[in-house]
PyMOL commands that place a pseudoatom at each C-alpha (Angstrom):
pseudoatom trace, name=CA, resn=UNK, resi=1, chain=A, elem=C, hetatm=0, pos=[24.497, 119.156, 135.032]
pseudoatom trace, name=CA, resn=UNK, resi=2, chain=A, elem=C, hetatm=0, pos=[26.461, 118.254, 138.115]
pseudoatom trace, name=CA, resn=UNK, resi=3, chain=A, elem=C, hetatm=0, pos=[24.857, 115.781, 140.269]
pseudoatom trace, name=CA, resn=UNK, resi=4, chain=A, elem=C, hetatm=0, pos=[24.988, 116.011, 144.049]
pseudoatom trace, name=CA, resn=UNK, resi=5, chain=A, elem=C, hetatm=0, pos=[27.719, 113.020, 143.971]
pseudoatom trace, name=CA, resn=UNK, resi=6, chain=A, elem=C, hetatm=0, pos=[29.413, 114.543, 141.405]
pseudoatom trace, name=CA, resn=UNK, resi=7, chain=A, elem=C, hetatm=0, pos=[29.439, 117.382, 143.701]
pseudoatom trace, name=CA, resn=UNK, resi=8, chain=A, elem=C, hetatm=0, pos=[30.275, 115.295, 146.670]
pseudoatom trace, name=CA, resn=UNK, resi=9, chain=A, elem=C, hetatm=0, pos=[33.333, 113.482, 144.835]
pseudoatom trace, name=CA, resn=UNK, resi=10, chain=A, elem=C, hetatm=0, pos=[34.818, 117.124, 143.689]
pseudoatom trace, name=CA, resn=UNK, resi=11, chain=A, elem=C, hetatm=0, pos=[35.147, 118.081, 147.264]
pseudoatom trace, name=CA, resn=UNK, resi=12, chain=A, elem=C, hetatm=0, pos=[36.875, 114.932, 148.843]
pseudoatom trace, name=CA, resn=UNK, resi=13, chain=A, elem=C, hetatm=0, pos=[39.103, 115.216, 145.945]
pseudoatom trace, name=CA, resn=UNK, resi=14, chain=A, elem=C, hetatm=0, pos=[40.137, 118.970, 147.272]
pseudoatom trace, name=CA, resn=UNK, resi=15, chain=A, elem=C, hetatm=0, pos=[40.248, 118.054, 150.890]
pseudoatom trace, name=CA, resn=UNK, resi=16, chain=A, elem=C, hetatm=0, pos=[42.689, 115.424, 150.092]
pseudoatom trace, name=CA, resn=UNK, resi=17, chain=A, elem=C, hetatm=0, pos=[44.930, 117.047, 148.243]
pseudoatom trace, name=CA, resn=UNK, resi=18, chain=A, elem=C, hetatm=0, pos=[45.027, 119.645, 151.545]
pseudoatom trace, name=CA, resn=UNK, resi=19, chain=A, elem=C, hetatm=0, pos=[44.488, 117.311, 154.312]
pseudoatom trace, name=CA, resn=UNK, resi=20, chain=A, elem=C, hetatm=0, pos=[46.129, 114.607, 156.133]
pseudoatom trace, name=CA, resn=UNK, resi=21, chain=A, elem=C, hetatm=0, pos=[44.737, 111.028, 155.977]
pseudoatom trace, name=CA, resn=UNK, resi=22, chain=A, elem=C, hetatm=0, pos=[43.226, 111.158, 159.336]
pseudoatom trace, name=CA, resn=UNK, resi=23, chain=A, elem=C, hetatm=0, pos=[41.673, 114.595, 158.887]
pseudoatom trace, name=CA, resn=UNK, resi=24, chain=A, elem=C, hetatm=0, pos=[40.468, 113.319, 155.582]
pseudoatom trace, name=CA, resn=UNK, resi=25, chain=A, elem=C, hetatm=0, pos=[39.074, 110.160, 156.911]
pseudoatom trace, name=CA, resn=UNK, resi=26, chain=A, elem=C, hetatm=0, pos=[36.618, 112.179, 159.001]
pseudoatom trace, name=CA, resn=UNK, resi=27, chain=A, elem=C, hetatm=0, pos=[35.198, 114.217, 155.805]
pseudoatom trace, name=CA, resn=UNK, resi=28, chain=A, elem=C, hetatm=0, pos=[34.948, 111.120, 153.782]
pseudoatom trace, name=CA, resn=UNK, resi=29, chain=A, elem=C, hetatm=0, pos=[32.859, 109.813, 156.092]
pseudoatom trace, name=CA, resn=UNK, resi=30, chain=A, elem=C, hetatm=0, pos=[30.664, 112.212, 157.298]
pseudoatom trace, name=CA, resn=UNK, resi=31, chain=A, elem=C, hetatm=0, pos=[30.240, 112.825, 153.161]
pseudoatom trace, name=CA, resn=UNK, resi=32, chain=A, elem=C, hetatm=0, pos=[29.559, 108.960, 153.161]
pseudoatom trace, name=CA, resn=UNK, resi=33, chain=A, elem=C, hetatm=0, pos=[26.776, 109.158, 155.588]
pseudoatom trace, name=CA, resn=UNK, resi=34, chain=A, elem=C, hetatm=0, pos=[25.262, 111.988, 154.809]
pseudoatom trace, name=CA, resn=UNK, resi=35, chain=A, elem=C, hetatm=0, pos=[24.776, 110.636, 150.884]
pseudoatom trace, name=CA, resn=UNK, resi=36, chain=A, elem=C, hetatm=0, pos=[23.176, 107.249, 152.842]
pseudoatom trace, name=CA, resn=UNK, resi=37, chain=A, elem=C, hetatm=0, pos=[21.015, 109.441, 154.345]
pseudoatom trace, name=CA, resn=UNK, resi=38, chain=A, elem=C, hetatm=0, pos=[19.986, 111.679, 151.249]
pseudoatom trace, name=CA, resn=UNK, resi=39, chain=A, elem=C, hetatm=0, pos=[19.598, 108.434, 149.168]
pseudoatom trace, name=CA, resn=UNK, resi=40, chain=A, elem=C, hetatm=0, pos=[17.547, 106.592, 151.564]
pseudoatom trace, name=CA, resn=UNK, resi=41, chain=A, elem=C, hetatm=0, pos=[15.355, 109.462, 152.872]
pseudoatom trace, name=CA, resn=UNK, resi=42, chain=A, elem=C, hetatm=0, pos=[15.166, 112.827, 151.053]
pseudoatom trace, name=CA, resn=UNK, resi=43, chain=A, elem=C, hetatm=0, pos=[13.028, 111.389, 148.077]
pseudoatom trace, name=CA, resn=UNK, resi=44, chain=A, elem=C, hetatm=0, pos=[10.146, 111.703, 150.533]
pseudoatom trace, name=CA, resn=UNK, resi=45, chain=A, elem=C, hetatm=0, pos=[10.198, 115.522, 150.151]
pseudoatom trace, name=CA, resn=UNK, resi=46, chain=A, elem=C, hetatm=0, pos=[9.795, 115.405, 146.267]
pseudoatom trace, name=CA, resn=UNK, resi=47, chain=A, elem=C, hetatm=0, pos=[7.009, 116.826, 144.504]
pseudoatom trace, name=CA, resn=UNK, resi=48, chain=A, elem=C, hetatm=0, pos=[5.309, 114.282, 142.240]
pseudoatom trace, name=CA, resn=UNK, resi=49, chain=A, elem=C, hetatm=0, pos=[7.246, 115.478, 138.969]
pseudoatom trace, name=CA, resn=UNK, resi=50, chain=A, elem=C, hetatm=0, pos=[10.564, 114.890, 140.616]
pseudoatom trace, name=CA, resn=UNK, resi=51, chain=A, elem=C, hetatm=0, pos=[9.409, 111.499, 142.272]
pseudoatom trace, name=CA, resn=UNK, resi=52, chain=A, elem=C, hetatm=0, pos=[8.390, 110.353, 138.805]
pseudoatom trace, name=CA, resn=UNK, resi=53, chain=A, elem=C, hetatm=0, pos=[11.805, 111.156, 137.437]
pseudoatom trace, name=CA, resn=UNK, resi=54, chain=A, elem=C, hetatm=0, pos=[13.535, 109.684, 140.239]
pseudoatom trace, name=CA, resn=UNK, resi=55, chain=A, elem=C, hetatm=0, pos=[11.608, 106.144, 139.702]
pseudoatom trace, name=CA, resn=UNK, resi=56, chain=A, elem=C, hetatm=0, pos=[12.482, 106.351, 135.795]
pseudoatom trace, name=CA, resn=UNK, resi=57, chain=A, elem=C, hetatm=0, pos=[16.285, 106.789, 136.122]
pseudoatom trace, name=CA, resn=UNK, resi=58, chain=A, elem=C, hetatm=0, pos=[16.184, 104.053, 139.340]
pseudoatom trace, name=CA, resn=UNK, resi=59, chain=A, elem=C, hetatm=0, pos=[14.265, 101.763, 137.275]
pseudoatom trace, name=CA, resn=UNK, resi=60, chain=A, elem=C, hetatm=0, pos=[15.962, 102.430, 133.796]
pseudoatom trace, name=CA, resn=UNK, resi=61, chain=A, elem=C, hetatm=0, pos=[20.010, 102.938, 135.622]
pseudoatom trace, name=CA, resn=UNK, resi=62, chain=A, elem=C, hetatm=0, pos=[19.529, 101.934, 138.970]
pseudoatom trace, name=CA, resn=UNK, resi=63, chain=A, elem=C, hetatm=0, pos=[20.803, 105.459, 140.006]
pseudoatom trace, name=CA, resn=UNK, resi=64, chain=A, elem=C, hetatm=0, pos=[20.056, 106.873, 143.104]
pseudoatom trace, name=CA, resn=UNK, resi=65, chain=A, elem=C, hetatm=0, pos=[18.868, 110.308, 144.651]
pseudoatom trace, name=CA, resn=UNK, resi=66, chain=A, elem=C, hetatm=0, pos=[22.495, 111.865, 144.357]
pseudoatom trace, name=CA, resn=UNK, resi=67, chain=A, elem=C, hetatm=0, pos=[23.399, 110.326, 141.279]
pseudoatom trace, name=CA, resn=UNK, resi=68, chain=A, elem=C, hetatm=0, pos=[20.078, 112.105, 139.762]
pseudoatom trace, name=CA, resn=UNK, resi=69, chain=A, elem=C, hetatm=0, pos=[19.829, 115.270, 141.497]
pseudoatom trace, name=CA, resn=UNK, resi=70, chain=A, elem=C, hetatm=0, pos=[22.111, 118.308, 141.166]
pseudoatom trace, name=CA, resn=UNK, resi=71, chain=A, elem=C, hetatm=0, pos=[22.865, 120.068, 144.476]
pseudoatom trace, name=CA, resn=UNK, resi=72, chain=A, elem=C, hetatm=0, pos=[19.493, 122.719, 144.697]
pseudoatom trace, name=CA, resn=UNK, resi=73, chain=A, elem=C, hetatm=0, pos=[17.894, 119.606, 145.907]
pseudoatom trace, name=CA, resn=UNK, resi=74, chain=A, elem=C, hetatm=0, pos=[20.186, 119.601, 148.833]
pseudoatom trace, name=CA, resn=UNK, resi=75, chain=A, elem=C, hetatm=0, pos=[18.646, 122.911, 150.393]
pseudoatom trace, name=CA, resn=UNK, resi=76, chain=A, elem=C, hetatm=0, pos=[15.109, 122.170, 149.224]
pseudoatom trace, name=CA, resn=UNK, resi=77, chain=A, elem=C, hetatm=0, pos=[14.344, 118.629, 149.950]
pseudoatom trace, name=CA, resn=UNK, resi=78, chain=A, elem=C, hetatm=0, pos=[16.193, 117.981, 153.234]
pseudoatom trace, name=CA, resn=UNK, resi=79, chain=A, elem=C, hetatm=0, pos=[14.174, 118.107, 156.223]
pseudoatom trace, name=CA, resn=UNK, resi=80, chain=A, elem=C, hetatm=0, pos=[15.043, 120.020, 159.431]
pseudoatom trace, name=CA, resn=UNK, resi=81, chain=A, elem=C, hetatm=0, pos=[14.348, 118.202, 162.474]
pseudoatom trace, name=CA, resn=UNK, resi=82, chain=A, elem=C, hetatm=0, pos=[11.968, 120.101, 165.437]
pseudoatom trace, name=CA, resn=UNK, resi=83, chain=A, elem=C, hetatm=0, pos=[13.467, 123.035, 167.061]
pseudoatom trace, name=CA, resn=UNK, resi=84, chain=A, elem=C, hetatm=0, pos=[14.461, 121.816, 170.222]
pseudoatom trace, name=CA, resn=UNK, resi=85, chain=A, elem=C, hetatm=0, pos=[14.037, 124.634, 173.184]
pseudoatom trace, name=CA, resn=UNK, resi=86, chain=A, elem=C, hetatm=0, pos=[16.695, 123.645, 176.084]
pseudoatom trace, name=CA, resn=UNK, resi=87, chain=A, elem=C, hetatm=0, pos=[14.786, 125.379, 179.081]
pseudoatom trace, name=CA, resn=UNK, resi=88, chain=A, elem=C, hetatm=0, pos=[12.277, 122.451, 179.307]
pseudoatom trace, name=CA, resn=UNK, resi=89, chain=A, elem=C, hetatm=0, pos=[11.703, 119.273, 181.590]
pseudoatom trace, name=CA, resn=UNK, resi=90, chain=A, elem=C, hetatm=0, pos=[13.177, 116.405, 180.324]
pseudoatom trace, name=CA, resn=UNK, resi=91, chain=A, elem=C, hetatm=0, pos=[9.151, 114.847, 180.327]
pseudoatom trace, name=CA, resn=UNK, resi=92, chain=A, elem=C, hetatm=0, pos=[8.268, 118.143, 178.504]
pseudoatom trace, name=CA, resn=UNK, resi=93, chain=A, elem=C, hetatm=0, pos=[10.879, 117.936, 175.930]
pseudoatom trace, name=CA, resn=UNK, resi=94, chain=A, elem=C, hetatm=0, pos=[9.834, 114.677, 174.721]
pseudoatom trace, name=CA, resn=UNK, resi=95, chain=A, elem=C, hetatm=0, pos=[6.103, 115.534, 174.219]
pseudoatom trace, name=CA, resn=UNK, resi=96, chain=A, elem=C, hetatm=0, pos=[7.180, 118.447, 172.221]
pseudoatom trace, name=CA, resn=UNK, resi=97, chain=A, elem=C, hetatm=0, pos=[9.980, 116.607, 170.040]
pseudoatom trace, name=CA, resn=UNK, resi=98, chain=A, elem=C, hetatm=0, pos=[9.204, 112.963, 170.162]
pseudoatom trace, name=CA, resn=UNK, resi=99, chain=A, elem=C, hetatm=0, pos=[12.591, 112.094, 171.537]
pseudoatom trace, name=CA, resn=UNK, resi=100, chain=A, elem=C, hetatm=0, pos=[13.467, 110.682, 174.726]
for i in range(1, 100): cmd.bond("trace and resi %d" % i, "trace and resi %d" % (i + 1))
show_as sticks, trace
zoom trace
């Protein structure tokens, strides 16, 4: 099974074979940040089976979301932020989003 990194390394290694280094530099880190994010965040939208498996291989390897998850859990487990209407106040948009 290919694990989201495994994933994530396949497609750097593309874009750098096609890209130049500044180009590149962008996609490596935009890949960078969005495995920091998956890592440190998307294990709250687990069900309890994959939480459980997720503690053992931590625990047991010290591996990480990506490094346990192939890339289904991408699509599934991220969450979307609010839908964000642009016709509103500024006061009303952050009552309905939280965000100022």
């Amino acid at each position: 099974m290919k694990t989201i990194k495994d994933v994530f390394e396949e497609f750097l290694a593309e874009q750098k074979a096609r890209m130049s280094p500044k180009t590149y530099s962008g996609y490596e880190e935009a890949i960078y940040y969005f495995e920091k994010y998956l890592n440190g965040w998307a294990h709250k939208y687990l069900n309890d089976k994959d939480k459980i498996r997720l503690n053992e291989f931590n625990e047991g390897e010290g591996k990480k979301y990506c490094e346990v998850f192939d890339p289904e859990y991408i699509r599934v487990h991220v969450h979307r932020p609010p839908a964000v209407t642009l016709n509103k106040t500024p006061e009303e948009f952050h009552i309905s989003t939280g965000l100022r």
